[in-house]
DSSP file (Angstrom, degrees, kcal/mol; ACC not computed):
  #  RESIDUE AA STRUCTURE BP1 BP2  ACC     N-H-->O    O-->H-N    N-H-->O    O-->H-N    TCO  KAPPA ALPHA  PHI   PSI    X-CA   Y-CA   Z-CA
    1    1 A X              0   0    0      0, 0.0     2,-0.5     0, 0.0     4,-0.1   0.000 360.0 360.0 360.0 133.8  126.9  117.0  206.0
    2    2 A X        +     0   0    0     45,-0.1     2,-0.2     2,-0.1    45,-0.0  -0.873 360.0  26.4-140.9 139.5  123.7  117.2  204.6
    3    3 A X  S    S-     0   0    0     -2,-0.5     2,-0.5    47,-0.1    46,-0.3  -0.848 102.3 -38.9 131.8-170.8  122.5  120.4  202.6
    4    4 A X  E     -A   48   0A   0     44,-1.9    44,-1.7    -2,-0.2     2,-0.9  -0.766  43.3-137.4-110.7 137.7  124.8  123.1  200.8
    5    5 A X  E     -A   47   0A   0     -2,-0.5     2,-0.3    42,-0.3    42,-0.3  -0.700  23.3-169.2 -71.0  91.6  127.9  124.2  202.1
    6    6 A X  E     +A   46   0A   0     40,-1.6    40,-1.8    -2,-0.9     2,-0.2  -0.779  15.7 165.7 -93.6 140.4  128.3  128.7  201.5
    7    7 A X  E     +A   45   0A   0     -2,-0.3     2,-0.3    38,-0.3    38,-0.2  -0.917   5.7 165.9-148.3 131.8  131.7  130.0  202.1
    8    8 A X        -     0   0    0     36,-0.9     2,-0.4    -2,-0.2    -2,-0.0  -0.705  39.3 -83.7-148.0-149.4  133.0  133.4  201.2
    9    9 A X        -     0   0    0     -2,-0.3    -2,-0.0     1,-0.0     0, 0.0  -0.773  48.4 -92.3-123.4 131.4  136.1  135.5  202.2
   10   10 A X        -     0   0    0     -2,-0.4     2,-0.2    34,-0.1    34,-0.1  -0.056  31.8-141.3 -41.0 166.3  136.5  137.8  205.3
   11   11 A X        -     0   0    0      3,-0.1     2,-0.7     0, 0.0     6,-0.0  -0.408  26.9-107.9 -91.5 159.2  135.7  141.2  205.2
   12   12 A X  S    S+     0   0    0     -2,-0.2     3,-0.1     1,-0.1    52,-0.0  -0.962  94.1   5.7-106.6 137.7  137.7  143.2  206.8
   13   13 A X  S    S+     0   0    0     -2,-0.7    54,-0.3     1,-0.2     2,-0.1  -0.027  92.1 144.2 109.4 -21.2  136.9  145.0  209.9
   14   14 A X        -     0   0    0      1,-0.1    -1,-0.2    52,-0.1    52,-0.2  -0.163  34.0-169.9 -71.6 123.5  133.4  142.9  209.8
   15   15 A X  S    S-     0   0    0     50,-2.4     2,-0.2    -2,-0.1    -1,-0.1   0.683  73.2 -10.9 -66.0 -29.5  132.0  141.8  213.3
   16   16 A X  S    S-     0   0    0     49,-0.4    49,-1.9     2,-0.0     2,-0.3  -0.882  70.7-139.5-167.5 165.5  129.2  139.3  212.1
   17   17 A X  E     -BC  41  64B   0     24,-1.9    23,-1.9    -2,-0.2    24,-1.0  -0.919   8.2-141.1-137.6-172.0  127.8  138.7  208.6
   18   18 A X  E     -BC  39  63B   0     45,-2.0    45,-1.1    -2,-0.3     2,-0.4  -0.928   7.2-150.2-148.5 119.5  124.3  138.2  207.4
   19   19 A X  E     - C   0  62B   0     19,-3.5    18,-1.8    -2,-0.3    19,-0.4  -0.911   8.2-169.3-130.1 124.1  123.2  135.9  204.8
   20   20 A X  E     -BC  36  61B   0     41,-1.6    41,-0.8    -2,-0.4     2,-0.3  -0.293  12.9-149.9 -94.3 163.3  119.8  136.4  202.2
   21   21 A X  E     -BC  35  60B   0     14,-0.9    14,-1.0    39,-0.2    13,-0.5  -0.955   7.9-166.9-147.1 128.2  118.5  133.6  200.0
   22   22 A X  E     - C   0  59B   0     37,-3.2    37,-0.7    -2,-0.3     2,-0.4  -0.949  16.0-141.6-115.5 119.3  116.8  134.3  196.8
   23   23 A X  E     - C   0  58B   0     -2,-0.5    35,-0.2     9,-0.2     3,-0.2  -0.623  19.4-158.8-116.1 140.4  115.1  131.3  195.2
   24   24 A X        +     0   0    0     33,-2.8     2,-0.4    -2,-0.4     3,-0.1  -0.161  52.7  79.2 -91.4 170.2  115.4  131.1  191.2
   25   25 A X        +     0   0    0      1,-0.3    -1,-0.2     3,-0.2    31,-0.1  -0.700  62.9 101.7 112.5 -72.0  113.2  129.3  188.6
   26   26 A X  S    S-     0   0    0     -2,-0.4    -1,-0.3     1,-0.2    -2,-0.0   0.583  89.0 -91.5 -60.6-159.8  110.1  131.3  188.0
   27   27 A X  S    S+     0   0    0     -3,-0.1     2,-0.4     2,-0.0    -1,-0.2   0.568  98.5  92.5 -97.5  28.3  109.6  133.4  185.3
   28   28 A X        -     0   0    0      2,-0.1    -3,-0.2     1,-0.1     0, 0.0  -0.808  50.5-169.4 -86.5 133.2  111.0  136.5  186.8
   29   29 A X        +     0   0    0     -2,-0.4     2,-0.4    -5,-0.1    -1,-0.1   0.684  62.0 106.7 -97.1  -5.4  114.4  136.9  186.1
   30   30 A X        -     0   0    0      2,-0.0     2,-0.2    -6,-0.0    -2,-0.1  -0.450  58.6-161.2 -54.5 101.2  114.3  139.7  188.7
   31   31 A X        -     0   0    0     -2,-0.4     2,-0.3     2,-0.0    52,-0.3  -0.728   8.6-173.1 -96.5 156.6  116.3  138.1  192.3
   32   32 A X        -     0   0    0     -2,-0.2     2,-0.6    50,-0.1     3,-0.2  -0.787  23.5-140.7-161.5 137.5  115.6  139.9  195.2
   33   33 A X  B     +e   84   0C   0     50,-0.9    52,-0.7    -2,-0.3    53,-0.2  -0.779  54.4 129.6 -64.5  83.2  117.3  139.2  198.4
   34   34 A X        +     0   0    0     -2,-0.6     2,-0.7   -13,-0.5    -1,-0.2   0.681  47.6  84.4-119.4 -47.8  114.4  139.5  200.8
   35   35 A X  E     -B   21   0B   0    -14,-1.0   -14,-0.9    -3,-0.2     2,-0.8  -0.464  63.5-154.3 -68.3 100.9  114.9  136.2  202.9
   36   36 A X  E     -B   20   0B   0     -2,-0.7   -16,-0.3    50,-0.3     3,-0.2  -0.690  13.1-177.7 -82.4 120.1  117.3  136.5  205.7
   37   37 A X  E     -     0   0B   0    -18,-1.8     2,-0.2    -2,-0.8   -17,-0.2   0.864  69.5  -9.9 -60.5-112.8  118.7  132.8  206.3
   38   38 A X  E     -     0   0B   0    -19,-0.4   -19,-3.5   -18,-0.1    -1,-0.4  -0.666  68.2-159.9-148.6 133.6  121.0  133.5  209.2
   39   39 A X  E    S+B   18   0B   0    -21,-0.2   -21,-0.2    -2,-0.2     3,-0.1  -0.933  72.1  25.3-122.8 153.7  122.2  136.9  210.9
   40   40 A X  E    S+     0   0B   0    -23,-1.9   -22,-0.2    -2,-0.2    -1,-0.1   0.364  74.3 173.3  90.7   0.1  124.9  137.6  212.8
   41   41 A X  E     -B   17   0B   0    -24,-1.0   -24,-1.9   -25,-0.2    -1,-0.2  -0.131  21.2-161.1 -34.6 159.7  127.4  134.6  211.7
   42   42 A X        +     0   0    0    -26,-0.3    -1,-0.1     3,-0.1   -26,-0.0   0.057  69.1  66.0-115.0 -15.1  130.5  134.9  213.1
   43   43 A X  S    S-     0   0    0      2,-0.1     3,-0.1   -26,-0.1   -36,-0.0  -0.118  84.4-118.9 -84.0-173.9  132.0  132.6  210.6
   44   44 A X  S    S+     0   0    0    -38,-0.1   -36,-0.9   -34,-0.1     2,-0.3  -0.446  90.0  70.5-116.8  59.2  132.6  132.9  206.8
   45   45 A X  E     -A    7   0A   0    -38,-0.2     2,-0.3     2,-0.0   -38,-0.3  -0.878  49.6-179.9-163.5 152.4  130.4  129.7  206.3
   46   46 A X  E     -A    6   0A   0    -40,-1.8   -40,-1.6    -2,-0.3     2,-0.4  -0.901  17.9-147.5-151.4 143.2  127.1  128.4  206.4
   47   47 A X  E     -A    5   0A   0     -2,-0.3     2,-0.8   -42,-0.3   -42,-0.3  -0.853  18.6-161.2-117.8  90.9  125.3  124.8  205.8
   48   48 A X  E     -A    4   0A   0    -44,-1.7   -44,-1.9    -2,-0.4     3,-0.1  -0.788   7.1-171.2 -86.3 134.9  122.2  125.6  204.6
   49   49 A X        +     0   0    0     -2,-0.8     2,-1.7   -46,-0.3    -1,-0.2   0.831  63.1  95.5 -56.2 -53.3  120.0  122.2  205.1
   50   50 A X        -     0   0    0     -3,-0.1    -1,-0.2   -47,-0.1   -47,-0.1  -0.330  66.9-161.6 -27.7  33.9  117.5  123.4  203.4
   51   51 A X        -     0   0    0     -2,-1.7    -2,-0.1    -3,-0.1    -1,-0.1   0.214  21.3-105.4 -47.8 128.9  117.7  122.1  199.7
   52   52 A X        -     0   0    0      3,-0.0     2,-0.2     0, 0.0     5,-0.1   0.021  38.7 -94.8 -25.8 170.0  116.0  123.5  196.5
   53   53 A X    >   -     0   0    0      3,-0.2     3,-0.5     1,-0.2     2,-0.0  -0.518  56.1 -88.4 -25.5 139.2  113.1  121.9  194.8
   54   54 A X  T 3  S+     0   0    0      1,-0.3    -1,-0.2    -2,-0.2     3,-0.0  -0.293 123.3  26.8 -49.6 143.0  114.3  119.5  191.7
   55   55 A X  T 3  S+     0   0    0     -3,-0.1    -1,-0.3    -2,-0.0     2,-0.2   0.891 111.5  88.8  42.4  54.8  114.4  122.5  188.6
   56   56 A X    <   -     0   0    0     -3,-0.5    -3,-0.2   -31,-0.1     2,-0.2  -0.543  54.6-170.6-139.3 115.9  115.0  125.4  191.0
   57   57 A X        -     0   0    0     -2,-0.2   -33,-2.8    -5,-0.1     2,-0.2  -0.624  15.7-131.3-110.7-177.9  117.9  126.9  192.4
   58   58 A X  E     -C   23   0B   0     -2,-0.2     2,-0.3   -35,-0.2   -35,-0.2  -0.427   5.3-158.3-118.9 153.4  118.9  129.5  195.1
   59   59 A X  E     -C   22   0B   0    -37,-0.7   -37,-3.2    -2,-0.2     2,-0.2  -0.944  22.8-152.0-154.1 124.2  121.4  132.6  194.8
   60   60 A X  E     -C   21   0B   0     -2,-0.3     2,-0.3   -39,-0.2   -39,-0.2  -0.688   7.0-156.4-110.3 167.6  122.8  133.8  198.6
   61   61 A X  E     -C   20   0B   0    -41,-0.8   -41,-1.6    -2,-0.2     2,-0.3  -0.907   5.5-169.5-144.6 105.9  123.8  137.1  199.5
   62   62 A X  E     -C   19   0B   0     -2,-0.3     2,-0.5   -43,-0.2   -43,-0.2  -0.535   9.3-172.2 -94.3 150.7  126.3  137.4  202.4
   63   63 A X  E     -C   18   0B   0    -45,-1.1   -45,-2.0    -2,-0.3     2,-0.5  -0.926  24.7-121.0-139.5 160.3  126.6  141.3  203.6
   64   64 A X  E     -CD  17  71B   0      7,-1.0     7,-3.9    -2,-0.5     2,-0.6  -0.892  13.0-138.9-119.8 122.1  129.4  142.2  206.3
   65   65 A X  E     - D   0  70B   0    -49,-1.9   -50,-2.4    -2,-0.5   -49,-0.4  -0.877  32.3-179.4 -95.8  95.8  128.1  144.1  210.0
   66   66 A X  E >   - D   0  69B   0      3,-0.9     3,-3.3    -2,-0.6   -52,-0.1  -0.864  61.2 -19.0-107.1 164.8  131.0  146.7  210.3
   67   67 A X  T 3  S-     0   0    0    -54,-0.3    -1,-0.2    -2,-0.3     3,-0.1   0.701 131.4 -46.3  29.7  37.3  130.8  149.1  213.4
   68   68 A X  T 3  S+     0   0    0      1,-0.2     2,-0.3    -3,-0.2    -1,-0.3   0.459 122.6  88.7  97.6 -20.0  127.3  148.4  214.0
   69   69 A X  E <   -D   66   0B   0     -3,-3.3    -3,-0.9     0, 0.0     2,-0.7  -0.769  65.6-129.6-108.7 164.5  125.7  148.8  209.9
   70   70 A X  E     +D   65   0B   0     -2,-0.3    -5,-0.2    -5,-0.3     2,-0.2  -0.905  34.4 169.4-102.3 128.7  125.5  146.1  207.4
   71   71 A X  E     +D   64   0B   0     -7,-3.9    -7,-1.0    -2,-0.7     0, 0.0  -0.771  32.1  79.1-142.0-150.3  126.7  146.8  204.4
   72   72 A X        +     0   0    0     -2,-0.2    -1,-0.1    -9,-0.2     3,-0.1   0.907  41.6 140.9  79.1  32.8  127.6  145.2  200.9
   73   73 A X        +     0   0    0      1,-0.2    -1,-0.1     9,-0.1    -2,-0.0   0.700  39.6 178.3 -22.5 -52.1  124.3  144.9  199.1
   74   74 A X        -     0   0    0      7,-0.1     8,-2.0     8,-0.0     2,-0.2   0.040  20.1 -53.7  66.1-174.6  125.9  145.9  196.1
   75   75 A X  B     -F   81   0D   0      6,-0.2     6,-0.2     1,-0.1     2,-0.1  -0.588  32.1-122.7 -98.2 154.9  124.5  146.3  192.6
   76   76 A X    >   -     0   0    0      4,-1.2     3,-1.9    -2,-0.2    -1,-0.1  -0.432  46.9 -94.7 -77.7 169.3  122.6  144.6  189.9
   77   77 A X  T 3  S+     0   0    0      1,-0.4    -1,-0.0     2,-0.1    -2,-0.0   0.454 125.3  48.6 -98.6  18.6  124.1  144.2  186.6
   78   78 A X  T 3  S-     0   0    0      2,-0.1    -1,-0.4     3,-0.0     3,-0.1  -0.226 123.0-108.3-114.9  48.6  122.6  147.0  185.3
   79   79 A X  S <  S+     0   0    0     -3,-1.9     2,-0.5     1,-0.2    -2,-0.1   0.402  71.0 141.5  45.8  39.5  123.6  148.7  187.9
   80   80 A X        -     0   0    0      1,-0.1    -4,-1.2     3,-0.0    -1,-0.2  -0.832  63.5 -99.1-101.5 115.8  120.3  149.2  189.9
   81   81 A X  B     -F   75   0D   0     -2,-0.5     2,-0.2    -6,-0.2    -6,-0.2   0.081  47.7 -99.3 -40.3 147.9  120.9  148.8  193.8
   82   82 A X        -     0   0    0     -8,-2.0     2,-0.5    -6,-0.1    -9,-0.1  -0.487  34.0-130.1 -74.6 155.1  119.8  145.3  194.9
   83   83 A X        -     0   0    0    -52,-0.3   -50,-0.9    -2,-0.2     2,-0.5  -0.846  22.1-172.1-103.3 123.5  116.3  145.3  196.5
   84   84 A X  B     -e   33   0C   0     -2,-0.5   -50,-0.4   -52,-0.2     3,-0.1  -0.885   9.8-164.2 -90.2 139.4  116.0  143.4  200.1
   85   85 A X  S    S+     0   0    0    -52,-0.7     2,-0.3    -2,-0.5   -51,-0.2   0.748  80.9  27.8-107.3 -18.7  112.6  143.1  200.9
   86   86 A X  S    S-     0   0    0    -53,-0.2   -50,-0.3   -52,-0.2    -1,-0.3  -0.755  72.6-143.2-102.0  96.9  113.7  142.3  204.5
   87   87 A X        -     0   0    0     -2,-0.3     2,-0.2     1,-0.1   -51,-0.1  -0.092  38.7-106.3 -94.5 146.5  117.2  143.4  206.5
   88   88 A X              0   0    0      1,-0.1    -1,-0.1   -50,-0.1   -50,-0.1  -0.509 360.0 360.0 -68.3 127.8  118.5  140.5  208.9
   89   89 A X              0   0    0     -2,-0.2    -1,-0.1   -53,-0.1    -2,-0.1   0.667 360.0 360.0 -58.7 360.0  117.6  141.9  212.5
């Protein structure tokens, strides 16, 4: 295998999932989920291939497609919804 290995725990009811990547290191401390890596998994796992830069890492955000919506976005920890700047088609 070569890249990092994401795995996270069914959902229930969930049809598909959809997984953001937010890439760390500058001097924002501000993540926002705007890059959809892969929609529509059927799995609860992913390989992304794709490896940081040396001094930067990545923070994913997997969201659950029930009945037809995505949801699970969730909060920040001051409890400001998380910002996508793009939803997985």
């Amino acid at each position: 295998m070569s890249g990092d290995r994401i795995t996270w725990q069914a959902e229930s009811g969930a049809t598909s999932y959809n997984l953001y990547r937010a890439e760390l290191g500058g001097s924002s401390l501000l993540i926002q989920y705007g890059d959809c890596r892969a929609a529509g998994l059927a799995t609860t796992s992913y390989v992304d291939s794709q490896l940081p830069e040396m001094g930067s890492a990545r923070a994913y955000l997997v969201t659950a497609v029930v009945s037809g919506s995505e949801r699970g976005w969730g909060h920040e920890s001051d409890g400001t919804s998380r910002v996508l700047n793009q939803q997985c088609p």
